[in-house]
LUMLOKE-471268 format. One record per residue (C-alpha): x, y, z negated. Coordinates in Angstrom, 3 decimals, m for minus. Each point is the difference from the previous one (the first is absolute). Last residue first. Example, Ala and Ser with C-alpha at 12.3 -4.5 7.8 and 13.67 -1.06 7.14 Angstrom:
2
<<13.670; m1.060; m7.140>>,
<<m1.370; m3.440; m0.660>>,
end
This chain:
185
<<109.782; 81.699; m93.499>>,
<<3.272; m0.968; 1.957>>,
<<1.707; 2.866; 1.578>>,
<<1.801; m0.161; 3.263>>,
<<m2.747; 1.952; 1.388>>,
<<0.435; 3.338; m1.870>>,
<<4.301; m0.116; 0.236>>,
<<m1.267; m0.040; 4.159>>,
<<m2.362; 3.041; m0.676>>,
<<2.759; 1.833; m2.032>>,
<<2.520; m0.547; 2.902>>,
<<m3.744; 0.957; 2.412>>,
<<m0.046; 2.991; m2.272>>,
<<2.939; 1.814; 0.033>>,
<<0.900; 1.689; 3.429>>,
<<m3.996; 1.358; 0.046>>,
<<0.855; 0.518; m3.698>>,
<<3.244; 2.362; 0.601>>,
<<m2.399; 2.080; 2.252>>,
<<m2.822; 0.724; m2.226>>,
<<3.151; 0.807; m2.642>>,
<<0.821; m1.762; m3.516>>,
<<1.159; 2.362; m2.903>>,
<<1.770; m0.286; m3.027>>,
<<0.807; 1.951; m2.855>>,
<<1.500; m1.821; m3.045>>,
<<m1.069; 1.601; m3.567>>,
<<2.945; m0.330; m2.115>>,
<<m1.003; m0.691; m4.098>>,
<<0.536; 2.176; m3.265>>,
<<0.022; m2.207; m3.045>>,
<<m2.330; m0.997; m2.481>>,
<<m1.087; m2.886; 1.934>>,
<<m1.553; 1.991; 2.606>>,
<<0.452; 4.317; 0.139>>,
<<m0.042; 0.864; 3.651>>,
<<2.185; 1.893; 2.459>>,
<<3.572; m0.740; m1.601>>,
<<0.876; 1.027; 3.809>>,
<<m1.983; 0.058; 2.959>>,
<<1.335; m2.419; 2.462>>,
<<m0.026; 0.509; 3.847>>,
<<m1.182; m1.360; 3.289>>,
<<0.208; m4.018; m0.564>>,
<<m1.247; m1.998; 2.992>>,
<<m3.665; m1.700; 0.219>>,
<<0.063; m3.386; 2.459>>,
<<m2.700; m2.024; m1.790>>,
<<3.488; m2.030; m1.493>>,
<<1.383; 3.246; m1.292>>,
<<m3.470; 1.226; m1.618>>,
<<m0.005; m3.625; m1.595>>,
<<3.687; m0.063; m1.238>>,
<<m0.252; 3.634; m1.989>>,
<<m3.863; m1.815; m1.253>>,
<<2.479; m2.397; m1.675>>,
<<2.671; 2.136; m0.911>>,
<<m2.840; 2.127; m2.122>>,
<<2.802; 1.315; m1.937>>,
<<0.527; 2.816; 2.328>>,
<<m3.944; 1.027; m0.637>>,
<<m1.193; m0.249; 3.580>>,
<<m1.506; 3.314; 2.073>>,
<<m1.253; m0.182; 3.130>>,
<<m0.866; 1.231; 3.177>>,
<<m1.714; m0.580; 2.889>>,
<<0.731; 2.112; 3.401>>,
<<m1.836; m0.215; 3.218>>,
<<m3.805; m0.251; m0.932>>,
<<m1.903; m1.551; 2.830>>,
<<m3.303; m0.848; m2.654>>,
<<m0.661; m3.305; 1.978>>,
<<3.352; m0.949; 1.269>>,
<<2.488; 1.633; m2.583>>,
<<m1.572; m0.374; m3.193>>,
<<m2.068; m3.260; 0.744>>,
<<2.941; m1.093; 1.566>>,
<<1.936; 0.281; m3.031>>,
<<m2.816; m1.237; m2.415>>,
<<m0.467; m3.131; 2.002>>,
<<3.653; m0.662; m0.145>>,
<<0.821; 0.861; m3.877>>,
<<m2.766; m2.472; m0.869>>,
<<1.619; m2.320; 1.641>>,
<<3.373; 0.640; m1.519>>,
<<m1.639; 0.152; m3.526>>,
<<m2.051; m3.250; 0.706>>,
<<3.688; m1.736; 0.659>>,
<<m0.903; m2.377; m3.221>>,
<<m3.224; m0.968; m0.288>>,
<<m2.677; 2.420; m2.473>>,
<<0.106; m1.940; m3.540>>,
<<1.028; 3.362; m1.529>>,
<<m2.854; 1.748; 1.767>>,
<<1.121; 3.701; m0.551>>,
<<1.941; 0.436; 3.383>>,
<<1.174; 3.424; m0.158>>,
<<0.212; 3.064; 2.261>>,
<<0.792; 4.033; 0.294>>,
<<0.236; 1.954; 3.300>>,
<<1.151; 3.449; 0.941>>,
<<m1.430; 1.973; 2.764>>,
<<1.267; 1.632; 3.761>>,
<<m1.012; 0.881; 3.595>>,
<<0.505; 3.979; m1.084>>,
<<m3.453; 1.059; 0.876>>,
<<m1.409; m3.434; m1.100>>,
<<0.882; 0.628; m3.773>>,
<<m1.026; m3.426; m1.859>>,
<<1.205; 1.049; m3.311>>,
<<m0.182; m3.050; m1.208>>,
<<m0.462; m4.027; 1.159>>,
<<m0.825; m2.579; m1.954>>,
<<0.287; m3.829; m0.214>>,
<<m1.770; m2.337; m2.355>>,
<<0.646; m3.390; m0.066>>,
<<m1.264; m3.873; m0.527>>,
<<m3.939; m0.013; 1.028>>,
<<m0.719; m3.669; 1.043>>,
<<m2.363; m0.086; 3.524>>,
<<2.687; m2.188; 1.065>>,
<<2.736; 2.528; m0.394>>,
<<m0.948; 3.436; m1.347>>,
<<1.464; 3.084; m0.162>>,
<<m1.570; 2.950; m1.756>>,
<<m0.122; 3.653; 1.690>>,
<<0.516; 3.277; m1.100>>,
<<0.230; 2.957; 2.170>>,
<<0.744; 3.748; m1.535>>,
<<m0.091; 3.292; 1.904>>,
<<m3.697; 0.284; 0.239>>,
<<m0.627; m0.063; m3.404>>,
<<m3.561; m0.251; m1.488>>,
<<0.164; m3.733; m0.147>>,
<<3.966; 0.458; m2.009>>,
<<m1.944; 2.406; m2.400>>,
<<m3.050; m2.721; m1.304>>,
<<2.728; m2.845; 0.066>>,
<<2.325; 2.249; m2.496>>,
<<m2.743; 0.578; m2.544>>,
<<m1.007; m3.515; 0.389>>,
<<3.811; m1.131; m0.989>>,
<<m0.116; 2.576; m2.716>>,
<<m3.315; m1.029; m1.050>>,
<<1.400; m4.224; 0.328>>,
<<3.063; 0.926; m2.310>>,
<<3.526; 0.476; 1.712>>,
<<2.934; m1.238; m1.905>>,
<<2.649; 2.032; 0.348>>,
<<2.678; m0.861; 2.854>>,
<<m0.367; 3.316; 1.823>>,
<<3.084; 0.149; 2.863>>,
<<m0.343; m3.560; 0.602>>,
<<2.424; m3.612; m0.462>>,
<<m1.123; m0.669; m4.033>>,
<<m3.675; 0.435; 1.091>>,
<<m0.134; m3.068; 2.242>>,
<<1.790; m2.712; m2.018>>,
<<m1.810; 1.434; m3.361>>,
<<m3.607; m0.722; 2.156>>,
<<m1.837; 3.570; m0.513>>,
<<m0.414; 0.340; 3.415>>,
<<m0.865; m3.757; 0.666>>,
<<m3.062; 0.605; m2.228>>,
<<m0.824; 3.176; 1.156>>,
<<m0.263; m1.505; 3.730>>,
<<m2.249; m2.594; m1.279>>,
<<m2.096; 2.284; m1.701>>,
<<m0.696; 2.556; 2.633>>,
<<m0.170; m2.324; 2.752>>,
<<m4.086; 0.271; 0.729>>,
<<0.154; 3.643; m0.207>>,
<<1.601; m0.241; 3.321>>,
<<4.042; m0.625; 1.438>>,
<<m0.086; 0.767; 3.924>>,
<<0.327; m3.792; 0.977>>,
<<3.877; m1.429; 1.217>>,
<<0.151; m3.499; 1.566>>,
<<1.548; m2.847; 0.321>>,
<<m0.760; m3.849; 0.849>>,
<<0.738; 0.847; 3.895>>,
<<3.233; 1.285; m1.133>>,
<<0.542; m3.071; m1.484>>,
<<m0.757; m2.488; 2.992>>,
<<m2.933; m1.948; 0.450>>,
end
């Protein structure tokens, strides 16, 4: 069986709280977002309780073989203008290496197949090189930079806009596909 066969995303439940507060508050994982304060478990369930009444916001957890590794998320879902942002992590520091990119996949034609949005955007810390590379890979391209944006590391940081079209993924995703089954996991 092959690795996207392994995958999938799940709508995140009450049953993930823990686990997904636990890789949120990993030092690894906080350093890289907009809030990096550790998050207590009220704050968490305060958070969980407003995302299920939300009908702009999808999160999902990866799994391969039936092993939770990632959380993605997608905000501002606006269907009138065919656009949202998205956010992601894998929190499973044993997870294989290349579950990023995979996860990245699924979510990407969850996005644009199932829920036929046409625009998603993001937002990477411009020290966050490595997430910089991923969005590149995945096929994302670089629409602007907001200035000294955010205070991290006691200094004023870039905030990289990118984007990634319905379109530009249909031209995309078999390249990413192919990268997908070259993997060893």
């Amino acid at each position: 069986m092959n690795l996207l066969e392994r995958a999938r995303l799940e709508d995140m439940n009450s049953s993930h709280l823990e686990m997904v507060l636990n890789w949120r508050n990993q030092e690894h994982i906080r350093t890289v977002m907009f809030h990096d304060q550790i998050i207590s478990l009220e704050e968490h369930r305060k958070w969980f309780h407003k995302l299920k009444e939300d009908e702009r916001t999808v999160v999902k957890i990866f799994y391969l073989d039936h092993i939770p590794l990632g959380v993605v998320n997608f905000t501002n879902i606006d269907f009138e203008n065919g656009k949202c942002s998205w956010g992601f992590y894998i929190g499973n520091q044993n997870a294989p290496k290349g579950s990023g990119t995979l996860m990245g996949y699924l979510a990407l034609n969850f996005i644009f197949e199932e829920l036929n949005i046409r625009k998603l955007c993001a937002e990477v810390i411009s020290f966050n090189e490595k997430s910089i590379r991923y969005h590149q890979r995945l096929g994302f391209r670089t629409e602007g930079v907001l200035r000294e944006h955010v205070f991290k590391n006691h200094q004023y940081a870039d905030v990289i806009l990118m984007a990634l079209f319905n379109k530009e993924w249909k031209e995309q995703k078999s390249r990413v596909k192919h990268m997908i089954e070259g993997m060893r996991a």
